[in-house]
Every structure is written in structure tokens, then in C-alpha cells.
N, C-alpha and C positions, 0 to 999 in steps of 0.2 A: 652284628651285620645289619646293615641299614637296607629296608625295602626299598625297591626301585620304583616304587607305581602306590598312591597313597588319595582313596576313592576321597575325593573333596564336595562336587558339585554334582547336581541332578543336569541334566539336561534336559531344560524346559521344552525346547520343540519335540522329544523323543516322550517325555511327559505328557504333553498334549496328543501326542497320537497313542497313548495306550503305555508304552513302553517307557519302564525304569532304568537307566542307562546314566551310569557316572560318569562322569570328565576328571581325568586324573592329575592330579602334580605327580611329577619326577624329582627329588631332591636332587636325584644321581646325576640329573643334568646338567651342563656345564649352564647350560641357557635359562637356568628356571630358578635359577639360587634366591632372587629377588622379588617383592614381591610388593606392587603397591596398593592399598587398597584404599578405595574413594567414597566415597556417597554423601548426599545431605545430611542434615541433623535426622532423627530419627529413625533411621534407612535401616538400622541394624546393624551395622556394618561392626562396630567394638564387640558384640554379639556374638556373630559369627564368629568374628574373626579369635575371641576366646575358644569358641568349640572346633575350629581349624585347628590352631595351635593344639588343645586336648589332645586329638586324634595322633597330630604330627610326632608330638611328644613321645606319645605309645610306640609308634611304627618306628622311630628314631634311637640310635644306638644309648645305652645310659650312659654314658659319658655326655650325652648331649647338655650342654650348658645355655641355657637362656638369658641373657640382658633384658631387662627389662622397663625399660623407659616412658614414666606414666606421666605423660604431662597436662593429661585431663583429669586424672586423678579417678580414675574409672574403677571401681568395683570389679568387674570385669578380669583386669589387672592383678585385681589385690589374689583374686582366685587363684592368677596362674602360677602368683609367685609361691607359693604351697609345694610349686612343682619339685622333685629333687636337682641342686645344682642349677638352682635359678638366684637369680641377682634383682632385686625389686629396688628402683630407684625414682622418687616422693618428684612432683614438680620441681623441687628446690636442686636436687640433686642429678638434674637430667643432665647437665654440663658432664659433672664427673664420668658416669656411665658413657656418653660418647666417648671420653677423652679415653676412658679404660678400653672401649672395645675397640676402638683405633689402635693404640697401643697393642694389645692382644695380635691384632692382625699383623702390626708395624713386625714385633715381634719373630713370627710364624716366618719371615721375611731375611730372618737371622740370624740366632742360634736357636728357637724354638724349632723343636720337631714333630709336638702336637699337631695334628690334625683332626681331632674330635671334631664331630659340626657345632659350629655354635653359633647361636642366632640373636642377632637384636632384632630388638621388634618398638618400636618410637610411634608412641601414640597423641597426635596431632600435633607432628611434626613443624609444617608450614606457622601454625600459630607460637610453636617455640620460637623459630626464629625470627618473625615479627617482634615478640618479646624483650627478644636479647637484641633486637638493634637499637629497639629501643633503650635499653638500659645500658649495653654497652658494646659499642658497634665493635671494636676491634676482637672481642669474644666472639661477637656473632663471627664476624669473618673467619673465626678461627674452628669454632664451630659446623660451618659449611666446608673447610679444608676436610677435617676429618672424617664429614661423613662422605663426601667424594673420594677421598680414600679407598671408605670402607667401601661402595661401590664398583669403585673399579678394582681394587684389589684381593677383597677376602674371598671369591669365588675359586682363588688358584688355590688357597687354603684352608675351607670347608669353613668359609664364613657366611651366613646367611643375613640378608635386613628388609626387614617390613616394615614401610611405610603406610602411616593411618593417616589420612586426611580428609578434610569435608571441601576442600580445594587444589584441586592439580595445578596449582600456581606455577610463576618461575623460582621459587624457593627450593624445590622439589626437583625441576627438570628446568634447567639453565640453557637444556641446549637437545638437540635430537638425542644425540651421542647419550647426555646422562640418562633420558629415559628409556632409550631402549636397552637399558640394562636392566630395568625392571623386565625380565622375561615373563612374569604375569601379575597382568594387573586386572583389578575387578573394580567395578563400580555398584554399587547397590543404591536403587531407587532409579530414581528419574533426572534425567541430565536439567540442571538449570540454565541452558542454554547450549546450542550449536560447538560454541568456542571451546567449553569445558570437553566436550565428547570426545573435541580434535586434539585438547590439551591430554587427555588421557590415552588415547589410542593413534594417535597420527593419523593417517589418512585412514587405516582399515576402518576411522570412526562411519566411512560411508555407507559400509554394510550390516550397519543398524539399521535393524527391521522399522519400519514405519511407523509398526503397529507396536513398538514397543514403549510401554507405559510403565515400566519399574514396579516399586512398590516394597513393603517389607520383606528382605530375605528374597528379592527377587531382582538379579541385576544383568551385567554384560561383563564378561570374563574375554579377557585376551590371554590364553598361553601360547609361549612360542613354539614354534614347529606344529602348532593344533589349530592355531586360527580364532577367530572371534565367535565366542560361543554366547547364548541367553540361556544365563542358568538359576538354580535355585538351590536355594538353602534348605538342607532336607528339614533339622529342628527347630530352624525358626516360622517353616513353613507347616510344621507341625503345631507350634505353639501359637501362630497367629490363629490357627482354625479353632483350637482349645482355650482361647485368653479368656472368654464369657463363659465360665461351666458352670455358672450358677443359671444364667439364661435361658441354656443348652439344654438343663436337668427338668425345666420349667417344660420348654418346649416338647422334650420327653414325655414328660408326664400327660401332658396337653395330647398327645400322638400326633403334632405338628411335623415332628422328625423322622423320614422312613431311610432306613436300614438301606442305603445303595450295597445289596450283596452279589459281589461278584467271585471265582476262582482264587484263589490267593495263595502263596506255597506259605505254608506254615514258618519253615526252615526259614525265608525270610523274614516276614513278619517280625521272628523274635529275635534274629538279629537286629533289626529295627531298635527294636527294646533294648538288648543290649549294650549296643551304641552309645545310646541314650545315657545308661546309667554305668557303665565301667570305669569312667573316667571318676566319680565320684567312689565307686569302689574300692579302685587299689587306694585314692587317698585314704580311704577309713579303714585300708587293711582287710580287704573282704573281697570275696571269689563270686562272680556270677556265672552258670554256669551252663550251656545249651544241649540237651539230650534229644533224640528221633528222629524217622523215618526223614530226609530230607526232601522225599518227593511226595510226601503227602500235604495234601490242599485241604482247604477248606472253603464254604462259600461263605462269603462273610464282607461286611464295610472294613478294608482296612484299615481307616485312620481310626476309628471307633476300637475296634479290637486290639491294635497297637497300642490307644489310650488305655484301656482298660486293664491292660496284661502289665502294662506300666506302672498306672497305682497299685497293681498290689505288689509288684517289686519294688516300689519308690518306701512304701509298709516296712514291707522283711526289710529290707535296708534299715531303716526308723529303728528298728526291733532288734535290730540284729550288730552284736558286739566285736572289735576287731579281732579277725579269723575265722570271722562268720561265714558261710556258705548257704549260696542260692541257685538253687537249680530250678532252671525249667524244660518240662519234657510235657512231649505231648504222643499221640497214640491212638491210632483208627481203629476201629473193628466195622462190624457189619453193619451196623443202625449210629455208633454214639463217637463220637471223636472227642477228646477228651486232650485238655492243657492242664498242666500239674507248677504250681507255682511253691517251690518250698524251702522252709530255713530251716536253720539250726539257732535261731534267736530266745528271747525269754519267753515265748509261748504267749496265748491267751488266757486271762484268769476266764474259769469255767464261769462266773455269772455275766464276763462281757459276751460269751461266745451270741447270746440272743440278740445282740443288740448292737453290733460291731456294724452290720449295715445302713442301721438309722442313721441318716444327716444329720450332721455335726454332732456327732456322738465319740464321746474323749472319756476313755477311760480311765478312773482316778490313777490308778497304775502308771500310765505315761502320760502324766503333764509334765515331764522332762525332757519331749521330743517333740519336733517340730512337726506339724499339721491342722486343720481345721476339723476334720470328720468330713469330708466331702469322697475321698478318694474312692474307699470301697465303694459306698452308695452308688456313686455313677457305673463303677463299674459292674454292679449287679444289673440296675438298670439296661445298660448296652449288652449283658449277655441276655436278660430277658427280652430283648427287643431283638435279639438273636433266636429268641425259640429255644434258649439254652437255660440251664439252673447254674447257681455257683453254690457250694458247700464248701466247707472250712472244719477240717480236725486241730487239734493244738491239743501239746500236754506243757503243762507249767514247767519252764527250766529248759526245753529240750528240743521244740520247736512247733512249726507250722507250718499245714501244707493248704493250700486255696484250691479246688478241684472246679475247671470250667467245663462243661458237659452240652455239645453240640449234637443236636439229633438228624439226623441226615436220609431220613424216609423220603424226603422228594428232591426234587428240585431244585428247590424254591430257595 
């Protein structure tokens, strides 16, 4: 059964006055099948739009099939294609893939009776077809048949396509009619000009705020029937604030950095975290897992604590072998509030357990796993700049639990 409402974007204006509030896609909708997405070089936009897809992937029936068209040749891509029932198709090969998912839909149209969703997703589209006119104009043409096709057709039969591009050219939208089939389209960064803004949004481009300056993971969202929203990318706007932790841990140390603590529901928080790291879970075969009270708070700097709770799942993950199991529970009493991070992974050898929060500290045990030694350390750090301790049990073989311990005597 496929969800009807699927949390995509933050809403930057609801963001700025205090309040976390999503802006949703609807696959269900007749109007929202398509989807294009724009911005400059840098903007984030392949990024995001990787951890879009993640999320979509999850929420979407398993029969869901993805096309995969990398014409930028993006990392990004290579990731998705990992997915179950996905199609990864090399710059050389992005002809084919068109030609296939046209056909798929031509198909659906005739004696096919499948309806499973399935979605291409053509990454820097406009620069394919510049490509191919040049090399060979009657492909291009034939090429552009197809994908107009797929636009106007696959929506009657649960076909979906997203377009990536760094220019809303006419290669893309020939005409009103083709772009307003894009039911949402986003742009991420800053408009290079007036034209682009009107190329992407038609006229609504006039109720772009003034004062709107783009930026990483920060753009302008058109869904249909929702109107023009300023929105944000929760992780990339997570990891633009995190990209300098070596800096960060300096600045710490220095007490250049105070703790903005405010109210915070836990229950979110560690969704937060969750989010974050599920999508690599089910790929490696492993369970994350959320236990507690959902209306219990805590005071605390959320993105600091959200980081924090993060590297030591990002650990148990490291640690922890397909079938593995992570749960995190947390739990009030009267003075101490307490988050419980824990595996069933290979454990800690007893002589690292002294030494696991030293900076860059790699124990001979796992140089088979990816990391520097930065995670915990920081993470001790930001709970001690909480007023809190962190402790760590582990038995060899069988697992590990990280215990965060918040004191709650005042305030403050």
C-alpha cells in the first residue's frame, strides 16, 4: 500500500519563527507524479535529491522500480542504484533507459496490466540533450519524443520522472503545457537571473520573497494545489552546520561555543537520527530501533545533541554485522534523564574501553571499518557542555550500550 503524504521539506518561514513544520509530496496525486528539480552547480541539489528518493523509496510499495539515468555520472546515483528493483544506466547508456521506460509506459497502454509505480529519475537532463544533437540530431529528436511521452502519459499508469537540471531551458519545457506537468518543481540556491525564476515557476515566480538569498539545501519549492513555498533541506542543512568538526571541537575546547538550550521532545530528536541513518540500515541488513516516553523533553541545543546521538549510531552501525540491532531508548526520573544508545555488534575490546573517546583514536581491532576516531570524542564533548557524562558498558561478541546522563536540577 503506498502512503499518501510523504514529509519531504522543512518550511523555512515556519523555521524561522520557532516552528518545525513539513511540506509534503503526495505520490497519490494525479498532479504531483512529476517532478523537476533545478539549481546552480553546488546548490546541493544531486544531494538532496539522493536522500528524497531514500525516504520515497521506503514509503513506496516494493514492487517500486527505479530507472536510473546518470548522465553526470554522480556518486550520488551509484548509491541509489543499490536500491532493490532499480536499473542504473552509465552516461553511455542513458539513450537505452529512456527508450526502455517509454516503452514500459508505451506498454501499460496495451496489453500490460502492471501498475506498480515506477519512476525515472534523468540526472542533467538538458545537458544530455545538447549532447546528442550534437552527435546525432535525429536521436536527439527521438529522444525528446520519448520523454514527452513519458510526461504526458505515464501518470495515467503509475509512472513517475524527475528531472535534474542546473538550467530550466527549452529542452526541458518547450512550451507552458510541458511544464506544467512538472506538479513540483524546486530550485535550490539562488536564481541566476530574473528569466530562470519565470522559466521555472511561470508567473507564481513573482511571489518570491525579496529577501530570498538561496544557499545550500535552501531553495523555492512549487507543489501543485500548495502553492510556492521557501523551503529547506533538513540533512543537508544539518550537514552544512557540521561540515567543519574539527573546527567546531577546537572552538569547544576554546569555550568559544555555548550550548543554545532550549525545550526539545526527545521522541523527535531521535527520529531526527533515525531518518538520518535507516536508509543505510535496511541496505546492510540491520534494524534501528526507537523506545520512550514521547512526551518527554529535554533542554538541550538540538542540532548538537541530534549530532551527537548520531555518531554513536553512525559506531553501532561500523560495529555492528548484517541482522544487527540498534535501539535507542531514553527515560526521566526526578533529577537525571538518561538516552541509551545500544547493539548487539562485536563489542569493545576491554583495553580500548579507556581510550574509545581520545581523538583519533582507532583501535587495532577495527581498521577494517570506516572512520577517523573524531565521532565519539565530539560527542562526549557536546554532552559535557550539556552538564551531562557519557559511559559505555560492552562485552566482547555480544554488544554495546553508550549511556547519555542529563541532570535536570535547574533550569538552565
Amino acid at each position: 500500500m503506498m502512503i499518501s503524504k510523504i514529509p519531504i521539506f522543512l518550511d523555512a518561514e515556519a523555521l524561522q519563527s520557532g516552528k518545525r513544520e513539513s511540506i509534503y509530496w503526495e505520490p497519490t496525486s494525479s498532479m504531483q507524479h512529476h517532478c523537476l528539480v533545478g539549481g546552480n552547480s553546488g546548490s546541493g541539489k544531486s544531494t538532496h535529491l539522493m536522500l528524497y528518493l531514500a525516504k520515497v523509496h521506503k514509503y513506496m510499495p516494493p514492487s517500486t522500480r527505479l530507472y536510473l539515468l546518470d548522465f553526470k555520472s554522480s556518486d550520488d546515483f551509484k548509491y541509489l542504484s543499490k536500491f532493490s528493483n532499480s536499473r542504473y544506466y552509465t552516461r553511455e547508456k542513458c539513450v537505452s533507459g529512456l527508450q526502455l521506460f517509454s516503452q514500459e509506459i508505451e506498454s501499460r497502454f496495451q496489453d500490460n496490466s502492471d501498475r506498480s509505480p515506477v519512476l525515472m529519475v534523468f540526472d542533467e537532463y538538458p545537458s544530455f540533450v545538447s549532447y546528442t544533437s550534437v552527435t546525432d540530431k535525429k536521436l536527439a529528436a527521438q529522444c525528446q519524443m520519448w520523454m514527452m511521452n513519458a510526461l504526458f502519459m505515464s501518470r495515467q499508469v503509475g509512472g513517475y520522472c524527475w528531472l535534474i537540471t542546473q538550467r530550466p531551458d527549452q529542452s526541458i519545457m518547450p512550451s507552458g503545457g510541458a511544464r506544467d506537468q512538472f506538479g513540483v518543481r524546486i530550485w535550490w540556491g539562488r536564481f541566476s537571473s530574473t528569466d530562470a525564476a519565470q522559466m521555472m515557476f511561470g508567473d507564481m515566480y513573482k511571489q518570491i520573497p525579496e529577501t530570498f538569498s538561496g544557499g545550500v539545501g535552501h531553495g523555492m519549492a512549487y507543489i501543485d494545489s500548495k502553492g510556492l513555498f521557501e523551503v529547506i533541506a533538513p540533512r543537508i542543512r544539518r550537514m552544512e552546520a557540521v561540515a567543519c568538526t574539527l573546527l567546531k571541537l577546537a572552538r569547544l575546547d576554546a569555550g568559544m561555543i555555548q550550548m543554545q538550550k532550549v525545550p526539545e521532545n526527545i521522541d523527535t530528536l531521535m527520529q531526527d537520527v533515525l531518518e538520518r541513518f535507516e536508509v543505510r540500515a535496511e541496505q546492510e541488513g540491520k534494524v534501528i530501533t526507537l523506545s520512550g516516553n514521547r512526551d518527554v523533553s529535554l533542554s538541550c541545543d538540538a542540532l548538537w545533541i541530534s549530532e551527537a546521538v548520531g555518531n554513536i549510531v553512525k559506531n553501532a552501525l561500523d560495529h555492528t554485522g548484517s541482522g544487527g540491532r540498534i535501539n535507542i531508548s531514553w527515560e526521566q526520573g526526578a533529577i537525571i534523564t538518561k538516552i541509551v544508545i545500544e547493539d548487539n555488534g562485536t563489542g569493545i575490546c576491554p583495553e580500548d574501553l579507556y581510550n574509545i573517546f581520545k581523538r583519533f583514536y582507532r583501535s587495532r581491532f577495527s581498521q577494517d571499518t570506516q572512520g577517523i576516531g573524531l565521532g565519539l570524542s565530539l560527542a562526549k564533548a557536546v554532552v559535557e557542555l550539556h552538564g551531562g557524562t557519557i559511559s559505555v558498558a560492552s562485552r566482547l561478541h555480544t554488544g554495546t550500550a553508550f549511556t547519555l546522563s542529563f541532570f535536570h536540577l535547574t533550569n538552565e
